[in-house]
GUMI-505222 format. One record per residue (C-alpha): x, z, y. Coordinates in steps of 0.1 Angstrom, whole numbers, plus 5000, padded with zeros to 4 digits. Layout:
XZY ...
// end
This chain:
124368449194 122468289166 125368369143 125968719154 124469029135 122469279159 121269689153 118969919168 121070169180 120470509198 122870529225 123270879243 124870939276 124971159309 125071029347 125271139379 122171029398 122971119434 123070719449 120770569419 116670549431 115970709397 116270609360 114270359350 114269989363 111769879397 110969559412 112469659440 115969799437 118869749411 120370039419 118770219389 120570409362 118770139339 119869829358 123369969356 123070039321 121969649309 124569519337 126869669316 125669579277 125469259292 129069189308 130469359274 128269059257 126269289231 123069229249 121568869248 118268909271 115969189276 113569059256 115269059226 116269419231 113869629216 113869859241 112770209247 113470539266 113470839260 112771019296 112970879332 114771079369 113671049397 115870929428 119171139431 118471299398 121171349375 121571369334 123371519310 121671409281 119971129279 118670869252 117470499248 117070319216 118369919221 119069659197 122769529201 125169289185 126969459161 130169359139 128569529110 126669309087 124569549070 
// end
């Protein structure tokens, strides 16, 4: 990771909410949208650790709430060196 470049990025998606407990992450449940979402960037190895994400939402759902358009802004490894 230390030799890796990394980007604030603004990634947009949808989802279909019906078995998530709502968007953002809780204490206690991982089945959140979010949870899902940084399972993900980390398995595809561009997220290191949350706390070196930079992260931030745009919006939240509640449980079984669905979206077609929603933001966060994350800081990812990135090939590009600029």
């Amino acid at each position: 990771w230390s030799h890796s470049y990394r980007r604030q990025v603004a990634l947009q998606f949808s989802y279909v909410g019906w078995d998530h407990l709502g968007f953002a992450s809780q204490d206690c449940t991982e089945n959140t949208v979010e949870e899902h979402l940084f399972k993900a960037l980390f398995k595809t190895c561009l997220l290191e650790s949350k706390d070196k994400a930079c992260y931030s939402r745009c919006a939240r759902t509640d449980k079984g709430v669905s979206a077609m358009c929603n933001v966060v802004s994350i800081r990812l490894r990135s090939k590009m060196t600029e």
